[in-house]
VOPAGU-2260 file (C-alpha; in pm, 1 decimal, decimal comma):
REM VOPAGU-2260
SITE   aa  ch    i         X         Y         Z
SITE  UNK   A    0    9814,8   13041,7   15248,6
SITE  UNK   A    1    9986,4   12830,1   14989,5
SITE  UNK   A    2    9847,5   12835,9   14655,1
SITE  UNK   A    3    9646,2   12532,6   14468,3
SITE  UNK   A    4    9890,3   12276,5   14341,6
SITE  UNK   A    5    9805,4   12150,3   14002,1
SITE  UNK   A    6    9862,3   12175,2   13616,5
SITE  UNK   A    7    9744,8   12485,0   13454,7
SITE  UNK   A    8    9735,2   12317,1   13143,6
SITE  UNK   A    9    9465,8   12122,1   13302,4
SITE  UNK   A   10    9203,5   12332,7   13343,9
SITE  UNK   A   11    9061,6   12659,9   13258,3
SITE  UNK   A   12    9131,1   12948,2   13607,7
SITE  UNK   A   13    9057,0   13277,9   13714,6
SITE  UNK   A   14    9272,8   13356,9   13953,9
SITE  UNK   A   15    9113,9   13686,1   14156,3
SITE  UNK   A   16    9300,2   13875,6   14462,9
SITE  UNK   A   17    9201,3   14201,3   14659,8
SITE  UNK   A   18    9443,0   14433,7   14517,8
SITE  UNK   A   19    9335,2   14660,2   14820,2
SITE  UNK   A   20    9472,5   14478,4   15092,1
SITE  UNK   A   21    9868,3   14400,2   15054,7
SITE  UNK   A   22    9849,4   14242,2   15442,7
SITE  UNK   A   23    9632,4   13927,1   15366,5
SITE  UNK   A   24    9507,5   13911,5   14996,2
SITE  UNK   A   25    9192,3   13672,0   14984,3
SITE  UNK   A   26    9271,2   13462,0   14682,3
SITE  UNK   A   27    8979,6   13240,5   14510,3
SITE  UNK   A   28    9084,0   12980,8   14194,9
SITE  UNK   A   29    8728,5   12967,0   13999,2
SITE  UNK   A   30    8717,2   12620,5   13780,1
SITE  UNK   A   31    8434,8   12631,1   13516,3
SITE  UNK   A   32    8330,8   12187,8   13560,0
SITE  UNK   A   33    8269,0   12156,7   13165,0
SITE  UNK   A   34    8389,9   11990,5   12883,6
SITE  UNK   A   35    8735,3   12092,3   12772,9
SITE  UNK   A   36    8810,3   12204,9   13134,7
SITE  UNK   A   37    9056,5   11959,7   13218,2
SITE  UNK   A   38    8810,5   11740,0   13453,6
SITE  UNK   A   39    8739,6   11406,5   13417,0
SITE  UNK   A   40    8420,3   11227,5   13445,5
SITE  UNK   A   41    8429,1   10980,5   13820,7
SITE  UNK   A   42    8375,9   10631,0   13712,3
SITE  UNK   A   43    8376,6   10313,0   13942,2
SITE  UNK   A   44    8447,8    9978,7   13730,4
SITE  UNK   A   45    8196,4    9730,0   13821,4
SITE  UNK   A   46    7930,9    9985,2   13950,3
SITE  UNK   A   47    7739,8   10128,1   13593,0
SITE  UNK   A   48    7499,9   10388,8   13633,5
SITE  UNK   A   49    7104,7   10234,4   13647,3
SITE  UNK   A   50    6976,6   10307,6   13345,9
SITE  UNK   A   51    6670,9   10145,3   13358,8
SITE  UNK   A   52    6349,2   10413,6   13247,1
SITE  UNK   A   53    6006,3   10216,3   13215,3
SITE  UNK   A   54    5757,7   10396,2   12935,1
SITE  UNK   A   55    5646,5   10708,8   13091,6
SITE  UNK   A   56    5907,8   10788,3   13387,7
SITE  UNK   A   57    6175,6   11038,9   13355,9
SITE  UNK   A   58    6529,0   10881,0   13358,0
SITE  UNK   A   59    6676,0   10915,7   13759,0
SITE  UNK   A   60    7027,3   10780,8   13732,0
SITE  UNK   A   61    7394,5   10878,5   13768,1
SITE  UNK   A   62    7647,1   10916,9   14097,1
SITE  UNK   A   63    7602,9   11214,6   14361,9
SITE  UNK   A   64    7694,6   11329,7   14653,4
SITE  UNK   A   65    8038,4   11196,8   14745,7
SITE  UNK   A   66    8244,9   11120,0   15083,7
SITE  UNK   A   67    8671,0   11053,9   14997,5
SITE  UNK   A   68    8807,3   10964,4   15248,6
SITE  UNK   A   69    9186,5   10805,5   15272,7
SITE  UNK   A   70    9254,7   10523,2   15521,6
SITE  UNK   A   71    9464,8   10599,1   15785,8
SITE  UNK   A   72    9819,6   10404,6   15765,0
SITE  UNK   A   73    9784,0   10345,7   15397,1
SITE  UNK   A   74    9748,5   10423,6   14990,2
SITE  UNK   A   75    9419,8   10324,4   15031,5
SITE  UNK   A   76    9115,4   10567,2   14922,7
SITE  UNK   A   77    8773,0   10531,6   14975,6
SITE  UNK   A   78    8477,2   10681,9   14849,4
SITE  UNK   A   79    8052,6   10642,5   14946,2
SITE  UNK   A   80    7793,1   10815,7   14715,0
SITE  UNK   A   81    7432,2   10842,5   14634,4
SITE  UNK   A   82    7311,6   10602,7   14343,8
SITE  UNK   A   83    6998,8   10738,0   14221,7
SITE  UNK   A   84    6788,8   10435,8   14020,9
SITE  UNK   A   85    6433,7   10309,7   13962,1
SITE  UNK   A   86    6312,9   10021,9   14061,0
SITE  UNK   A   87    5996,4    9820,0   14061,1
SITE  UNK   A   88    5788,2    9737,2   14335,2
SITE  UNK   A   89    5451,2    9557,6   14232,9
SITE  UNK   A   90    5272,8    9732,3   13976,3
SITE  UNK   A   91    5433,8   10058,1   14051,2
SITE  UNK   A   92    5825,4   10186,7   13947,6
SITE  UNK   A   93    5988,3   10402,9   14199,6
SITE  UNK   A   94    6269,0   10657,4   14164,5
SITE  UNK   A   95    6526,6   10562,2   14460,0
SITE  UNK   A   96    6881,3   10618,3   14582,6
SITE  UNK   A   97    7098,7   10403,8   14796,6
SITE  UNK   A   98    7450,7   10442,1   14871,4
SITE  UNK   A   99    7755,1   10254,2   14722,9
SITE  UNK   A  100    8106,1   10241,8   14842,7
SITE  UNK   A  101    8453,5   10225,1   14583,4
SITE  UNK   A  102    8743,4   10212,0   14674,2
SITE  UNK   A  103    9150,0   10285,0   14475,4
SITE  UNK   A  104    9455,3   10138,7   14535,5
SITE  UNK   A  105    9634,2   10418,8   14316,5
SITE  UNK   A  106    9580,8   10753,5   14498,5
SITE  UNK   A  107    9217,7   10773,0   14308,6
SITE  UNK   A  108    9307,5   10701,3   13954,7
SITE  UNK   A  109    9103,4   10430,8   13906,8
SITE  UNK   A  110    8846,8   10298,4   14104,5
SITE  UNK   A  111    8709,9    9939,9   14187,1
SITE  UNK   A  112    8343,4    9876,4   14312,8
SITE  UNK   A  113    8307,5    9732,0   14689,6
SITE  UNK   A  114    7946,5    9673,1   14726,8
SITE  UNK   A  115    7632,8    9819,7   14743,3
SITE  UNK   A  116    7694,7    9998,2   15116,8
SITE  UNK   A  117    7292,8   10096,7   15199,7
SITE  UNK   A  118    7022,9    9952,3   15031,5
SITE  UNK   A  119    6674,6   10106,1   15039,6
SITE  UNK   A  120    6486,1    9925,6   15299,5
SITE  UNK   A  121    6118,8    9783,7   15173,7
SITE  UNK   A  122    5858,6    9904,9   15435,8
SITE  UNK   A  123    5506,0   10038,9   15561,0
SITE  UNK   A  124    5551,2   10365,3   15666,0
SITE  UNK   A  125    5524,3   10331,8   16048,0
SITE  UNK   A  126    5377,2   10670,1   16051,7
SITE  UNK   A  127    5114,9   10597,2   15800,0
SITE  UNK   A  128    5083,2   10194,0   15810,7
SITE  UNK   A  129    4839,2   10214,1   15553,4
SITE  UNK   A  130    5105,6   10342,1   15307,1
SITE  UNK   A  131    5381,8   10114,6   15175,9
SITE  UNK   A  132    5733,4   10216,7   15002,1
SITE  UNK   A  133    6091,7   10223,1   15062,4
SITE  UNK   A  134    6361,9   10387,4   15309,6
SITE  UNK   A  135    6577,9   10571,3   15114,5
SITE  UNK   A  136    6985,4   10654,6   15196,0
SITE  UNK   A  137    7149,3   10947,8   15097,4
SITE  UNK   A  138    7383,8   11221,0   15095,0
SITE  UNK   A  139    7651,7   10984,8   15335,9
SITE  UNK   A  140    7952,5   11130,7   15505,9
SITE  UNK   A  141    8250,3   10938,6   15607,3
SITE  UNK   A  142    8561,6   10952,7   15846,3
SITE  UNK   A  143    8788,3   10729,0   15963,4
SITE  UNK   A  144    8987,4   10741,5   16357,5
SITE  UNK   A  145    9281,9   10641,0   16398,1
SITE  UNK   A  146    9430,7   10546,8   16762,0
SITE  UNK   A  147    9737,5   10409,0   16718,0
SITE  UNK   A  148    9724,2   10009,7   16562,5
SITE  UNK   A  149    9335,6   10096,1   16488,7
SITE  UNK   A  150    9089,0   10244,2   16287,8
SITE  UNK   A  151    8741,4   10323,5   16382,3
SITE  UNK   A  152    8498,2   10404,1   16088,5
SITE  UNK   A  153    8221,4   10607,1   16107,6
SITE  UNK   A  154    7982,5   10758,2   15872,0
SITE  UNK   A  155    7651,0   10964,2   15880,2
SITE  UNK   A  156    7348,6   10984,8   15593,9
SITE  UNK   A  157    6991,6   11098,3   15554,5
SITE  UNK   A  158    6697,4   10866,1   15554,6
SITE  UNK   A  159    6388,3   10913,7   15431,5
SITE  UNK   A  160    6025,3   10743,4   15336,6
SITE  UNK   A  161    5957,6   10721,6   14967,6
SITE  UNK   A  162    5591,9   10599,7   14890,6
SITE  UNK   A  163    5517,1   10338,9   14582,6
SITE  UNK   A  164    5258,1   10580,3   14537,3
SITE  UNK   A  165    5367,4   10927,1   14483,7
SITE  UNK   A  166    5726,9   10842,3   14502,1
SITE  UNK   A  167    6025,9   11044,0   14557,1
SITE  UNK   A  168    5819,6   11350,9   14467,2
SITE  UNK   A  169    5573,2   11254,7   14764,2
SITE  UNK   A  170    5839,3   11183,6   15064,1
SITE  UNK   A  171    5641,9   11308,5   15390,1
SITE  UNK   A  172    5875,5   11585,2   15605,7
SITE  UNK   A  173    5815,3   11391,6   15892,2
SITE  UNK   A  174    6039,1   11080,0   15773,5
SITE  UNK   A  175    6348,6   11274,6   15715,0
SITE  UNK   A  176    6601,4   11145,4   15983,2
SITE  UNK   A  177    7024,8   11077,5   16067,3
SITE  UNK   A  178    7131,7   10766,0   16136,2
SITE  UNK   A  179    7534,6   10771,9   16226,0
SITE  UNK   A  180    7692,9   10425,9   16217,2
SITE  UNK   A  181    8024,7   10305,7   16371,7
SITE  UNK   A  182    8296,1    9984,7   16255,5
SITE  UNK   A  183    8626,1    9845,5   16177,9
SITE  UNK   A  184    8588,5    9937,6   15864,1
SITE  UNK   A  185    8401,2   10116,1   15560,4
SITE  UNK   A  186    8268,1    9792,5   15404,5
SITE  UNK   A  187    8150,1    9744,1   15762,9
SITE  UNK   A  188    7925,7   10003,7   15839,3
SITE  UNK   A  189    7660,3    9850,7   15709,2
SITE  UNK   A  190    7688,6    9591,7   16012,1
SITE  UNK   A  191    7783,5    9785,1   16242,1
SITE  UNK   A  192    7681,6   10059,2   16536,5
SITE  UNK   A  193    7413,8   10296,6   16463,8
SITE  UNK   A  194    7237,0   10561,0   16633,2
SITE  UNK   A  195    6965,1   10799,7   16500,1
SITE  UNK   A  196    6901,6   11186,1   16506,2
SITE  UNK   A  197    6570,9   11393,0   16468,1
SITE  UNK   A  198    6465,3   11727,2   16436,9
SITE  UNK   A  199    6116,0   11828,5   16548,7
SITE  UNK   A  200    5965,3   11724,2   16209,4
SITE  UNK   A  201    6055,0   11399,4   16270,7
SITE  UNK   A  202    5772,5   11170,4   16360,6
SITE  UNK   A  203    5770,5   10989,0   16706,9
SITE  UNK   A  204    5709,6   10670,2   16515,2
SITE  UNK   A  205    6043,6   10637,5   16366,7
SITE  UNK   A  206    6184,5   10616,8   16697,6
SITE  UNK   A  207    6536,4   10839,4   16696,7
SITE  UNK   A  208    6740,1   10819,9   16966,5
SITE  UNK   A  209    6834,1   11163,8   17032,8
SITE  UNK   A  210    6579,1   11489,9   16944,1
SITE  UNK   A  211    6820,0   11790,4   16806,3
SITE  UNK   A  212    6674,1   12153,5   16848,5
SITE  UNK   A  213    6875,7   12442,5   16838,0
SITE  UNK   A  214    6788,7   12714,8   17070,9
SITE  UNK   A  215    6635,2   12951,8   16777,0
SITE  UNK   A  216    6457,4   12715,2   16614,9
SITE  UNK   A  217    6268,7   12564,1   16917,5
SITE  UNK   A  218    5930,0   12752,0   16736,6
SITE  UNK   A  219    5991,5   12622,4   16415,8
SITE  UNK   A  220    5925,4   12332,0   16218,1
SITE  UNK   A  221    6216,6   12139,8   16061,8
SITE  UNK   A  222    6434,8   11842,2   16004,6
SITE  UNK   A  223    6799,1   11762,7   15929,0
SITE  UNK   A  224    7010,8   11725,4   15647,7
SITE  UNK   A  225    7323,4   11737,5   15448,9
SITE  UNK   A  226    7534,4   11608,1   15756,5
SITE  UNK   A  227    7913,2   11626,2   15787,0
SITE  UNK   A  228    8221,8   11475,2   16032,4
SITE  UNK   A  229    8510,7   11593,0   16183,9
SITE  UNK   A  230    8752,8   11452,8   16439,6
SITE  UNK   A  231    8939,4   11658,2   16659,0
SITE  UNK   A  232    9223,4   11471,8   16771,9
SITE  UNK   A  233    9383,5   11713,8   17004,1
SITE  UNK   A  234    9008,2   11743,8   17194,0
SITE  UNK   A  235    8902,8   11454,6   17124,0
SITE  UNK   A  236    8593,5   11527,4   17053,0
SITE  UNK   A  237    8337,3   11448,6   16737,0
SITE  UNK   A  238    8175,0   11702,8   16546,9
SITE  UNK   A  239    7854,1   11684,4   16365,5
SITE  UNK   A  240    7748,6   11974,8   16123,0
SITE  UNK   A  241    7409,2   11956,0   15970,6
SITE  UNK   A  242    7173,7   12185,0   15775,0
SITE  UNK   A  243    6836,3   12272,1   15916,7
SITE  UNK   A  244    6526,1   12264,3   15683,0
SITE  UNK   A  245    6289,8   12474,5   15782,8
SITE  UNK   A  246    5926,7   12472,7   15664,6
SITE  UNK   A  247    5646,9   12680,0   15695,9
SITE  UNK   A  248    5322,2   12605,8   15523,3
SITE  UNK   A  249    5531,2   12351,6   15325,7
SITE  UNK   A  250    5767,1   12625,5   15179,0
SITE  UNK   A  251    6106,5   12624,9   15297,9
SITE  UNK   A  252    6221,6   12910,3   15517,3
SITE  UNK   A  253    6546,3   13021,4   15380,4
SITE  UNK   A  254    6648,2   13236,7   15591,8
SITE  UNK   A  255    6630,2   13011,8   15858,0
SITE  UNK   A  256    6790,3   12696,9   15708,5
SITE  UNK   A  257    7092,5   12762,2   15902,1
SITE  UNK   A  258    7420,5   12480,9   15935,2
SITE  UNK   A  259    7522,1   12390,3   16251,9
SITE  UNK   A  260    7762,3   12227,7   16490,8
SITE  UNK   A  261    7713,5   11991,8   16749,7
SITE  UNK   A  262    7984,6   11766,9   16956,9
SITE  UNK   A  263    8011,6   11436,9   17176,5
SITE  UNK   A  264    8320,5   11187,3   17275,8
SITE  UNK   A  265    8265,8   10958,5   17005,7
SITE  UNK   A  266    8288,8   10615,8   17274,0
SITE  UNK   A  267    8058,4   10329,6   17231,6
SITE  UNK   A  268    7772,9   10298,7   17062,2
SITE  UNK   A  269    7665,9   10627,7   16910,1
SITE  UNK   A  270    7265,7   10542,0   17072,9
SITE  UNK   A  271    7438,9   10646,0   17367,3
SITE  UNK   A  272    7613,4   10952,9   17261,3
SITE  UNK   A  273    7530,1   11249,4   17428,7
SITE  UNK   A  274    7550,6   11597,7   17182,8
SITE  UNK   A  275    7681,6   11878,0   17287,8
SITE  UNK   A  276    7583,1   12237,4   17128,9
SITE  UNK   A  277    7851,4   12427,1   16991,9
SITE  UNK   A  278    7670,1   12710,6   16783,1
SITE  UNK   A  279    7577,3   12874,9   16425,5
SITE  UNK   A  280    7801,3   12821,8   16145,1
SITE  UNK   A  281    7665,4   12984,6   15907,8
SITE  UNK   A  282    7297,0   13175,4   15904,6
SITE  UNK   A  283    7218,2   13400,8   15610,3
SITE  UNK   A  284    7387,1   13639,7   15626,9
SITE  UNK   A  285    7700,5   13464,8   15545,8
SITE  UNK   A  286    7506,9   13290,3   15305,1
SITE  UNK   A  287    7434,5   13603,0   15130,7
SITE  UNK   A  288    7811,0   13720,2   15123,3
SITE  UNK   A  289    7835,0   13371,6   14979,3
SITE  UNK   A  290    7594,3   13444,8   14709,3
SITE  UNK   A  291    7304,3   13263,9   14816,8
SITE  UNK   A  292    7012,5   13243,2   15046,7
SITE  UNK   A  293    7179,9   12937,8   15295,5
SITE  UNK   A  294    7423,6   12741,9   15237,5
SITE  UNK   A  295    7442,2   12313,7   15251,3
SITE  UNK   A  296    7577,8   11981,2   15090,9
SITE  UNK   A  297    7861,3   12022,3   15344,9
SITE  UNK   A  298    8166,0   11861,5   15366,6
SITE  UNK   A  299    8459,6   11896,5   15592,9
SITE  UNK   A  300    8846,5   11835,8   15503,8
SITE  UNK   A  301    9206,1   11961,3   15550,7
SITE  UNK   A  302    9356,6   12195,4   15300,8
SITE  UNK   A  303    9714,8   12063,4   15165,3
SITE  UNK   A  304    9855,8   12333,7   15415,0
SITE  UNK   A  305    9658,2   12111,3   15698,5
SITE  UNK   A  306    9371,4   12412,3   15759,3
SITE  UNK   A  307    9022,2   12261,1   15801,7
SITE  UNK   A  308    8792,9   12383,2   15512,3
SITE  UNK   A  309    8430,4   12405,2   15471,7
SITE  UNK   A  310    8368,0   12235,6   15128,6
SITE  UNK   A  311    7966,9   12344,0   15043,8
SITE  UNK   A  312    7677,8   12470,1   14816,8
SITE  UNK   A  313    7494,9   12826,9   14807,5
SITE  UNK   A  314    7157,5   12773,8   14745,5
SITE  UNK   A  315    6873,0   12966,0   14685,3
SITE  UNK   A  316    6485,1   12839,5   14635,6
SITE  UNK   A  317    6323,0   12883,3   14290,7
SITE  UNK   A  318    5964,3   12988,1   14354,5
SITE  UNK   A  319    5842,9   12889,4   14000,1
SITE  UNK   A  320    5999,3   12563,3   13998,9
SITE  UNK   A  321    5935,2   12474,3   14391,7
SITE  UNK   A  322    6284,1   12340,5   14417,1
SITE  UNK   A  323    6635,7   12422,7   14513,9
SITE  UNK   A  324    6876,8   12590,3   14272,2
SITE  UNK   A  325    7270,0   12472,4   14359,9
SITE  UNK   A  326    7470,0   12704,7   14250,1
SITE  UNK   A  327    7841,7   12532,0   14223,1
SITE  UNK   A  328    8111,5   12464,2   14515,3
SITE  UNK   A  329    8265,6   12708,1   14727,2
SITE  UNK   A  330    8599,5   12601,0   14974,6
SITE  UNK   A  331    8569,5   12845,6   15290,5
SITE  UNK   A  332    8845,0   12816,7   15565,9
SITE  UNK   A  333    8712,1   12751,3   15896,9
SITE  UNK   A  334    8847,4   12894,8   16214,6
SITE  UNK   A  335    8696,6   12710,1   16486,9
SITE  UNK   A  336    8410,7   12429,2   16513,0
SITE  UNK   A  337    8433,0   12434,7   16940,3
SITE  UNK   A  338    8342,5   12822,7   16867,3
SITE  UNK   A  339    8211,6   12771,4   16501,3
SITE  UNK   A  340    8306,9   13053,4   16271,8
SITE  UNK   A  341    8514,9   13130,8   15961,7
SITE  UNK   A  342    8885,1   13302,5   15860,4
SITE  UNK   A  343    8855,3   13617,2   15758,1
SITE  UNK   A  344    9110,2   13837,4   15542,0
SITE  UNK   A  345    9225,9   14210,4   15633,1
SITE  UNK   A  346    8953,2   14325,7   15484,6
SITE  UNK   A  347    8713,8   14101,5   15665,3
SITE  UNK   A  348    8591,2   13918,3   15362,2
SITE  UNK   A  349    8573,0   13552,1   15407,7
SITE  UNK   A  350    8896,7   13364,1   15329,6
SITE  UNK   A  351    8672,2   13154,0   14978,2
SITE  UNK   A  352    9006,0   12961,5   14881,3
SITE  UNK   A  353    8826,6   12800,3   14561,0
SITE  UNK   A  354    8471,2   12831,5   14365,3
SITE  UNK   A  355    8324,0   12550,1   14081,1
SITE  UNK   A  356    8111,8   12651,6   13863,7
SITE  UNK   A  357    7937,3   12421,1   13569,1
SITE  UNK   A  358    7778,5   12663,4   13318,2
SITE  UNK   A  359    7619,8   12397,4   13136,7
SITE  UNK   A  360    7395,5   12358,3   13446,6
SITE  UNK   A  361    7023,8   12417,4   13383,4
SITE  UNK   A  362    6832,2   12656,9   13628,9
SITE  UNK   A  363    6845,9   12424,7   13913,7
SITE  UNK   A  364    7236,1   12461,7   13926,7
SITE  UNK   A  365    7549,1   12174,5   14024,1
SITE  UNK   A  366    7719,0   12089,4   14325,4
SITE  UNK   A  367    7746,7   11831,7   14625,6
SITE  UNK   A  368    8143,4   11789,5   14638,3
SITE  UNK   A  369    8386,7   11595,3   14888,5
SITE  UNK   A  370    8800,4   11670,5   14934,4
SITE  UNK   A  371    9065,5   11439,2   15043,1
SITE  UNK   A  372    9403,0   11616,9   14978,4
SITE  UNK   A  373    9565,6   11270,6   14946,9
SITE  UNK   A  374    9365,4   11199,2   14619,7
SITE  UNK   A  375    9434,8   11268,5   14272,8
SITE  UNK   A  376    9066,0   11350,9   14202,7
SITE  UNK   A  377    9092,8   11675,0   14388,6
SITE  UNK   A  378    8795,4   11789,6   14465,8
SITE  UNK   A  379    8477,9   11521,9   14338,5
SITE  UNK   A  380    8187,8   11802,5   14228,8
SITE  UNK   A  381    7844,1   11625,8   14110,8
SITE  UNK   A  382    7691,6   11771,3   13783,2
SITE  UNK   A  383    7321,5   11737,7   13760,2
SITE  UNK   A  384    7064,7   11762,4   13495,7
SITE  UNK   A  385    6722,4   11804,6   13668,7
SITE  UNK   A  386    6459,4   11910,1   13423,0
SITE  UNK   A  387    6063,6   11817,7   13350,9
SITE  UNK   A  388    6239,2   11560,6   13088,2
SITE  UNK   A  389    6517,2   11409,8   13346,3
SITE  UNK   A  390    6710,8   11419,9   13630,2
SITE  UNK   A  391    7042,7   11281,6   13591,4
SITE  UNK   A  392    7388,4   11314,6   13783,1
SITE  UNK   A  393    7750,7   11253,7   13737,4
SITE  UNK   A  394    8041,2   11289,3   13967,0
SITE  UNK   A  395    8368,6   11508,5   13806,7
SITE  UNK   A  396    8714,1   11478,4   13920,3
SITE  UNK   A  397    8832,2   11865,8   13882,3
SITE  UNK   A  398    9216,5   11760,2   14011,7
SITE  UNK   A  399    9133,8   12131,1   14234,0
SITE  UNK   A  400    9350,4   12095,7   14579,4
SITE  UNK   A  401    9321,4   12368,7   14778,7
């Protein structure tokens, strides 16, 4: 397992190995994401945050939840992420986030703004026609497939419902669906193929195409989220990992918010796809080793030495404040999605190649990060302030390859 390339000088590491086991030492680089670290704050030229606060609204701005990806057959990097704003809709102002879509023509030094990639979509809820608002984008995932002289683009996000009246805080569980779109292109995707995903939260009205239960959570009520793609060219087959919110009395059920793996041949539109089961990536208990109660904001990439990693979040639920608490980036290596599971050392510990941190979090923690070796960025980790005052979010550039 080769070692993380990058200047020392640039950051501040702790560099940790099982002195126990000479076989396979599990080695973890832990980057503290604050100032004086070495990182750099992720800015797109042409694309400044939304600061926009009307008298009496907390200030909901920044960039989250990133997707690098590199284009096949060229210098060219691309990156989709959330961009959380308010906007105003009658007499009422509404927190939101749509997606946007950068690109950089210098291995992700600098970075140019393409266009706003998905919008939020003004509509009555067709669940609740009586109630009007927004669909909200989120959390997108890209990847592009290259056969030969082309590229096929695809890319998968989280919609939701966000009422003018309530607002984010008010989004119903039953809205919460995965559309997955398909085109030449990134700056396409917004035109192009799309097919939609459900869990049994999801309400009939929204019309997915395709209903996705796992077989232990066919009793349980939940929806999807935090979804992830990987191409396996040697099977040829797609992979789709998402995280499974489970609720119960409108309390999440932790120990049950499991991520997992389905698969399909990725031809034609993806209405038509047909999913395939693959298993349990990780339940609780390896969220536990992990130092959380699940795990989620997933991400998927190859490691400089070319093995597929597991970039994602440990959570755990804060009872007082009725909300998640991220607790920073771990980089697992995965050993199989057909027959989903993890790399383990000698000492049967999993194989956690790199950890972020930001100690200048609040309660509610950081994370949400995306990897493409081929950038300079390393990996992107979003810092977040989310307090009674604010909820803010930036994007860091840690230079971390691992």
């Amino acid at each position: 397992m080769k070692n993380v390339l990058f200047p020392i000088l640039y950051c501040l590491l702790t560099i940790s190995c099982n002195k126990d086991s000479i076989e396979q030492p599990t080695k973890s680089i832990t980057f503290d994401c604050v100032s004086g670290s070495g990182a750099e704050e992720f800015i797109v030229t042409g694309d400044p945050y939304n600061t926009f606060t009307p008298t009496g609204y907390l200030p909901f701005n920044g960039y989250a939840d990133p997707s690098i990806r590199q284009e096949p057959n060229s210098t060219r990097i691309w990156v989709a992420y959330s961009f959380p704003h308010i906007k105003q809709s009658g007499n009422y102002y509404i927190p939101s986030v749509a997606i946007h879509l950068a690109k950089s023509e210098d291995s992700g030094n600098t970075w140019s703004f393409v266009k706003n990639l998905f919008e939020p979509i003004s509509l009555n809820n067709p669940a609740n026609t009586n109630q009007d608002g927004f669909l909200d984008h989120e959390v997108i995932n890209l990847l592009p497939i290259s056969n030969g002289s082309t590229t096929d683009w695809f890319a998968v996000c989280l919609n939701y419902f966000v009422p003018s009246v309530g607002g984010y805080a008010s989004r119903p569980n039953n809205s919460f669906y995965i559309s997955i779109f398909k085109s030449n292109s990134p700056d396409n995707l917004d035109k192009g193929q799309v097919g939609t995903i459900g869990g049994n939260l999801t309400h009939s009205a929204w019309n997915v195409n395709t209903t996705l239960i796992p077989p232990d959570l066919t009793n349980d009520y939940f929806f999807w989220n935090e979804p992830a793609l990987y191409y396996d060219a040697d099977n040829g087959k797609l992979y789709l990992i998402m995280v499974a919110f489970v609720y119960n009395g409108g309390k999440p059920v932790m120990s049950k918010n499991n991520v997992y793996v389905y698969s399909t041949t990725p031809a034609g539109n993806p209405n038509s796809w047909t999913w395939q089961f693959k298993g349990t990536l990780v339940n609780s208990s390896i969220a536990s080793e992990l130092g959380g109660e699940r795990l989620s904001q997933v991400d998927l990439s190859k490691g400089t030495d070319g093995k597929l990693l597991l970039i994602c979040t440990p959570d755990d639920f804060n009872s007082t404040k009725n909300d998640f608490n991220h607790k920073g980036c771990k980089v697992l290596e995965i050993q199989s999605l057909e027959n989903p599971g993890f790399e383990r050392d000698a000492n049967e510990k999993l194989i956690v190649r790199t950890i972020i941190t930001a100690s200048d979090a609040n309660d509610l923690g950081s994370a949400a990060s995306s990897y493409d070796p081929a950038s300079s960025t390393g990996i992107l980790f979003t810092k977040r302030i989310k307090s009674s005052t604010q909820f803010t979010t930036s994007i860091w550039k840690t230079k971390l390859k691992p």
